[in-house]
LOTI-807213 format. One record per atom (N, C-alpha, C): residue number from 1; y, z, x; residue in one letter. Coordinates in Angstrom, 3 decimals. Layout:
<fidrens>
  nr       c2       c3       c1 rest
 NUM        Y        Z        X    a
...
</fidrens>
This chain:
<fidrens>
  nr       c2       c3       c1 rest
   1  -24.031    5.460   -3.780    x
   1  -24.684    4.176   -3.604    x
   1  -23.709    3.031   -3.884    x
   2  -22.795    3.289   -5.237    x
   2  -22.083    2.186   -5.566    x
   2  -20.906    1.919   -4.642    x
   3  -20.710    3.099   -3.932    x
   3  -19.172    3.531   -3.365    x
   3  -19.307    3.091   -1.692    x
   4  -20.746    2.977   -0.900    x
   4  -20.869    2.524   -0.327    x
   4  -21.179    1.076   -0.102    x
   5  -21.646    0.348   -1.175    x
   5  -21.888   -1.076   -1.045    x
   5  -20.010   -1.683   -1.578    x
   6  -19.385   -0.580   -2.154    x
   6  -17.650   -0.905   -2.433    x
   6  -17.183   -1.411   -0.697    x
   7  -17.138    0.064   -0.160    x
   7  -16.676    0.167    0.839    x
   7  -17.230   -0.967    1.627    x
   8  -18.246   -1.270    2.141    x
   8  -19.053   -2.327    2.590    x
   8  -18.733   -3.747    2.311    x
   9  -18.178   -3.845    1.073    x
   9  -17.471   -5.393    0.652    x
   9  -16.437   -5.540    1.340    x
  10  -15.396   -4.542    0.677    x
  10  -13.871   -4.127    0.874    x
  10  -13.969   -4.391    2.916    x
  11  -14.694   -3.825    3.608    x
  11  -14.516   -3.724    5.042    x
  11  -14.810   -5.280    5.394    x
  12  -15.692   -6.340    5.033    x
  12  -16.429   -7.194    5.371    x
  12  -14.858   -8.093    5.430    x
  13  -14.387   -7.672    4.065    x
  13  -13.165   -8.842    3.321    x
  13  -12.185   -8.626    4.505    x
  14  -12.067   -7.549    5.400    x
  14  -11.155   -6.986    5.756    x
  14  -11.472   -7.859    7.415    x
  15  -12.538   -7.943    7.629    x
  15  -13.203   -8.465    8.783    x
  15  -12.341   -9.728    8.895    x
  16  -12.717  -10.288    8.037    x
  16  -12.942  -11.982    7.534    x
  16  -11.574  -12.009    7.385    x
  17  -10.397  -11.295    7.728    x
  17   -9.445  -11.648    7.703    x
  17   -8.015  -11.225    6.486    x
  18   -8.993  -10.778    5.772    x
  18   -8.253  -10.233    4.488    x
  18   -7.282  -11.298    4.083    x
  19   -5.856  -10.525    3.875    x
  19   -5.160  -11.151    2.708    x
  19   -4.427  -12.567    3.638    x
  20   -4.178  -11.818    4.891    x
  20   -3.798  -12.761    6.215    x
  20   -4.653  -14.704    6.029    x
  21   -5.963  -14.597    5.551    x
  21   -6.524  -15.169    5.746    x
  21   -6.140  -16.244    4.213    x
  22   -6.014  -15.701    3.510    x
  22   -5.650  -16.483    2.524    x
  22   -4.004  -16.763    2.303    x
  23   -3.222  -16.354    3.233    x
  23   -1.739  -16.611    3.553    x
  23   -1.113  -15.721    2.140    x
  24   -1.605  -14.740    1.852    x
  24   -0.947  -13.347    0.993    x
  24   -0.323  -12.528    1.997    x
  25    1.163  -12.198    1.485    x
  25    1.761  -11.562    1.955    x
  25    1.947  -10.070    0.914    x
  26    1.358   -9.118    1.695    x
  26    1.121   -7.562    0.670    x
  26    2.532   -6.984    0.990    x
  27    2.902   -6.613   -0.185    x
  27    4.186   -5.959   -0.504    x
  27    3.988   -3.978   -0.478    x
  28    2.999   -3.776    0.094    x
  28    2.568   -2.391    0.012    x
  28    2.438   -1.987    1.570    x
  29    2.679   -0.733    1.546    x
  29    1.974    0.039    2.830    x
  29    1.424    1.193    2.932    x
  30    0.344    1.332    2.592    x
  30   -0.865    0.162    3.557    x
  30   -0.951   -0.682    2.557    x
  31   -2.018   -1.963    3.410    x
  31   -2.309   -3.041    2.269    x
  31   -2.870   -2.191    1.464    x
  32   -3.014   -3.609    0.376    x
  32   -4.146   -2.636   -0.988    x
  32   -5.736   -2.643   -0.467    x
  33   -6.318   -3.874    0.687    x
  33   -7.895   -3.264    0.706    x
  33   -7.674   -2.110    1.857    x
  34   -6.835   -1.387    2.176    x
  34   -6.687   -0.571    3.134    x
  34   -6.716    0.969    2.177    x
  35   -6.009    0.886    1.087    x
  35   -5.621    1.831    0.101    x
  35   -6.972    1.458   -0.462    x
  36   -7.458    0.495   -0.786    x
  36   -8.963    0.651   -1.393    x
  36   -9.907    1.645   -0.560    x
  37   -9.953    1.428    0.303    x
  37  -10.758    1.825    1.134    x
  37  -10.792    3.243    1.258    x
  38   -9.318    3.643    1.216    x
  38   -8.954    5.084    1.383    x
  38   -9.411    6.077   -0.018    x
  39   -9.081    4.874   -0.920    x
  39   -9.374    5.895   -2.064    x
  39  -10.585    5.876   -2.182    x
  40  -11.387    4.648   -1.857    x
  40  -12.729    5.207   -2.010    x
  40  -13.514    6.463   -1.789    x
  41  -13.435    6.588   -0.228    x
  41  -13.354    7.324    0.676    x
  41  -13.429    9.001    0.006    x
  42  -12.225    8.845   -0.349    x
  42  -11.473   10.337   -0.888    x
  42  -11.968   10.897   -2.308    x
  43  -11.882    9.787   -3.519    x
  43  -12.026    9.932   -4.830    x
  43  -13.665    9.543   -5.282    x
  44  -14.761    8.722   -4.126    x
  44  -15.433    8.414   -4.888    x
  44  -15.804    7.022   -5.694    x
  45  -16.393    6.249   -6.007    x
  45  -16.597    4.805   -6.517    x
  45  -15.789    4.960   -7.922    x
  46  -16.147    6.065   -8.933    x
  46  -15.082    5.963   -9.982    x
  46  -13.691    5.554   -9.701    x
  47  -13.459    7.082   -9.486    x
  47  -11.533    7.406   -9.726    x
  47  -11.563    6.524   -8.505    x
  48  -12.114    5.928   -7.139    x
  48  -11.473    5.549   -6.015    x
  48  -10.839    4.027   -6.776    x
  49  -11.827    3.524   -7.386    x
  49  -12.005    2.210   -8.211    x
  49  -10.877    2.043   -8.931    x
  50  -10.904    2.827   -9.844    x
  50   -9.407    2.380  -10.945    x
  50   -8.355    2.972  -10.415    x
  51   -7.628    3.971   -8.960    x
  51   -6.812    3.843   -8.657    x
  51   -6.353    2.335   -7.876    x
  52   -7.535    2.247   -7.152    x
  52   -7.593    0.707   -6.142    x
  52   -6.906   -0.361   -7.281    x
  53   -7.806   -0.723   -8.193    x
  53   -7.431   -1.365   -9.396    x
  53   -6.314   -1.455   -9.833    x
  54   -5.614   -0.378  -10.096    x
  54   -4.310   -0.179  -10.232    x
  54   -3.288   -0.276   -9.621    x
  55   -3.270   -0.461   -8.154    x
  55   -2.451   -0.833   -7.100    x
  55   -2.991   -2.555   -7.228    x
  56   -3.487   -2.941   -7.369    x
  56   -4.133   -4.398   -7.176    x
  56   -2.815   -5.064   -8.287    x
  57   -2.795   -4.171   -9.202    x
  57   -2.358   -5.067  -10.675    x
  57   -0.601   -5.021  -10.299    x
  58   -0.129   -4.260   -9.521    x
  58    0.816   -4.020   -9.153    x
  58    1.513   -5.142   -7.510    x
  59    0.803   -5.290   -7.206    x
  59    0.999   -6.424   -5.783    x
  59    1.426   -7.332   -6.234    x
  60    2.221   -7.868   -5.571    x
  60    2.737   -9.318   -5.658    x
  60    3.479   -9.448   -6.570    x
  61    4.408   -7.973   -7.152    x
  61    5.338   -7.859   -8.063    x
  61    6.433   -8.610   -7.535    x
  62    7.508   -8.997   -8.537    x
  62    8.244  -10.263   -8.628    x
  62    9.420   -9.659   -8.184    x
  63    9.423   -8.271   -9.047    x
  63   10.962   -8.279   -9.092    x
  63   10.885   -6.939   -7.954    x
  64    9.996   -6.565   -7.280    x
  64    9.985   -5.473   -5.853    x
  64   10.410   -6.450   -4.596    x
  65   11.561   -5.661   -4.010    x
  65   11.987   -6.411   -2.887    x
  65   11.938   -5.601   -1.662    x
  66   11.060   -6.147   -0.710    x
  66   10.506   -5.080    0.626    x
  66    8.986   -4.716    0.215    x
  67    8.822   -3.946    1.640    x
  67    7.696   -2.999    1.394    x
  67    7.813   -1.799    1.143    x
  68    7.077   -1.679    0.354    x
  68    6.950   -0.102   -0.124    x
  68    6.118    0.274    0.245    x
  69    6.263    1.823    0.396    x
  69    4.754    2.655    0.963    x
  69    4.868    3.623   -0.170    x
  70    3.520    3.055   -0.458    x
  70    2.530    4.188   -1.008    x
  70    0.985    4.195   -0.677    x
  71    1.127    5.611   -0.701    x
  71    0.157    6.083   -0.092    x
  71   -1.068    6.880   -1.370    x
  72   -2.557    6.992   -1.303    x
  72   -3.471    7.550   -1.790    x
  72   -3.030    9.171   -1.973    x
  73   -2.735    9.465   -3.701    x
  73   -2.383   10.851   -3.663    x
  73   -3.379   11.496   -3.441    x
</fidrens>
């Protein structure tokens, strides 16, 4: 229930333009509501949540130069 009204935000945000829309440039690949999405998906509203979370806290690091890919283990 929780993991679908997640997913359901996360897609809407994604509609509306995502990070593009607020002129954020994501240093990840995939973005992070893309990796949200995935982990949801895979792990569930818990674990999908605090991995998502955890890539979130990590974006827009200072001293990472390029994109990096990571991917949903």
């Amino acid at each position: 229930m929780i993991g679908r009204l997640l997913l359901r935000l996360l897609r809407r945000y994604q509609s509306a333009g995502g990070g593009d829309r607020w002129l954020v440039a994501c240093n990840f690949n995939p973005s992070c509501s893309v990796y949200a999405v995935q982990a949801l998906e895979k792990y569930g509203a818990m674990r999908g949540s605090l991995l998502a979370l955890r890539r979130v806290s990590r974006c827009r690091n200072r001293q990472q130069l390029g994109v990096v890919d990571d991917r949903v283990p």
